[in-house]
C-alpha positions, 0 to 999 in steps of 0.5 A: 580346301573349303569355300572359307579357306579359299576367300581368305587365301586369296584375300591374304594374297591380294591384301599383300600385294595392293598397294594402299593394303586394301581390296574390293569384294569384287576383286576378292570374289573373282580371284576366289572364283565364288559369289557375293552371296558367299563371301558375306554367308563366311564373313558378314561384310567387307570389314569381317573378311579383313579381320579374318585375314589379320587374325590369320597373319597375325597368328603366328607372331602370336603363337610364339608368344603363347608358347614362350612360357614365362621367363624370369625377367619380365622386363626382357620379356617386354623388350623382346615383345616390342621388337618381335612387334616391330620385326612383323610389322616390316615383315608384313607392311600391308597386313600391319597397316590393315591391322591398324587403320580407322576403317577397322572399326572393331579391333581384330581379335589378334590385336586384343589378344597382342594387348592381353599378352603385354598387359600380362607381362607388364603385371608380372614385372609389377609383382617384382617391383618393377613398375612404376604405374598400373599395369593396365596405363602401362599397356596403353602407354606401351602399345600406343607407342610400339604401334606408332613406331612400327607404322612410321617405320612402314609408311615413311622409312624415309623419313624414319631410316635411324635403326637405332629409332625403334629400340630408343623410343623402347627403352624411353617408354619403358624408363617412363613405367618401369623402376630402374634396374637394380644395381649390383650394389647395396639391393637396399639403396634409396629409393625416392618416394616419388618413385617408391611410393608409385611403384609399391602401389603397383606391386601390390594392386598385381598381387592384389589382382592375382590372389584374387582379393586376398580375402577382400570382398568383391567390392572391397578388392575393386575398390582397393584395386581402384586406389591403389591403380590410382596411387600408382598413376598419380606419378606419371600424371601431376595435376596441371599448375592453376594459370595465372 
């Protein structure tokens, strides 16, 4: 096993078992028996080894996302995506909560890569007409809300003991950006502008971005990109009344 893969097992290991998900490069340097010098020669500082060791945890749960391969439903994509989130989170209490702390001030690139994934997925349920906003307010409205969840259920399962809490705040996120499901009735229903009008322009803003313009300029498809992101927002965010 090289210098590297040592200092980041025993980091692994004593990350899991710390009590706050935290450790020292003291401790870290005496479990891997190396130097300073080495530690900071792989990973630059303290916060470089512990986004190492994030990366490395999180890997797998992303490596089933990578090989899942699109689907026909986009939307039970997005379901499954944030319970299998959650599900890691209470696999790997010390991990996630290092995943998410202010201390890591660069977000690790397994983190990134999470949110790249669930923007993908958001932009293909755009294509078929079932979103509401951009894809890419979607992601953050979506993310911001598994990541709450996941960390209230490891840092207070007390106080957040309802197995039903995770999946209930899902499917409110998810009625807040995608359209309803289609029923098995008249596929021509009516659809009201206030959610017709928002959801058109975010279908269009994804197959804008995927044919790559459609023809358009550079800056014409950017621009027309920005309007239609703008359309598709204004639903979930009405301009404040004026106080009197």
């Amino acid at each position: 096993m090289s210098t590297r893969a040592r200092i980041l097992e025993v980091a692994a290991e004593l990350v899991a078992v710390s009590p706050d998900g935290d450790v020292s490069t003291r401790a870290v340097c005496e479990a891997a028996q190396v130097g300073a010098p080495a530690l900071y020669r792989h990973f630059g500082d303290k916060e470089g080894l512990l986004s190492a060791v994030v990366d490395q945890g999180f890997d797998a749960y992303l490596a089933t996302k990578r090989g899942r391969g699109a689907s026909t439903d986009p939307v039970q994509d997005l379901r499954d995506g944030w319970d299998s989130h959650v599900e890691f989170a209470l696999r790997n209490p010390n991990l996630y909560r290092l995943m998410n702390s202010p201390a890591m001030r660069t977000p690790p690139a397994s983190a990134l890569e999470a949110h790249r994934i669930l923007t993908h997925d958001l932009e293909r349920a755009a294509e078929r007409g079932r979103l509401l906003v951009a894809p890419d307010l979607a992601a953050q409205m979506v993310m911001s809300a598994n990541v709450g969840v996941a960390l209230m259920l490891v840092a207070r399962p007390a106080t957040f003991s309802d197995p039903t809490a995770s999946r209930r705040v899902r499917d409110a996120v998810h009625a807040a950006v995608l359209t309803p499901e289609p029923t098995d009735g008249d596929p021509a229903e009516a659809v009201a502008p206030s959610v017709a009008v928002p959801s058109t322009a975010a279908t269009l803003s994804a197959l804008l971005r995927q044919s790559q313009g459609a023809g358009l300029s550079t800056a014409e498809a950017a621009l027309m990109t920005e309007w239609l992101d703008r359309v598709s927002n204004t639903r979930s965010a009405p301009e404040p009344e004026p106080r009197t």
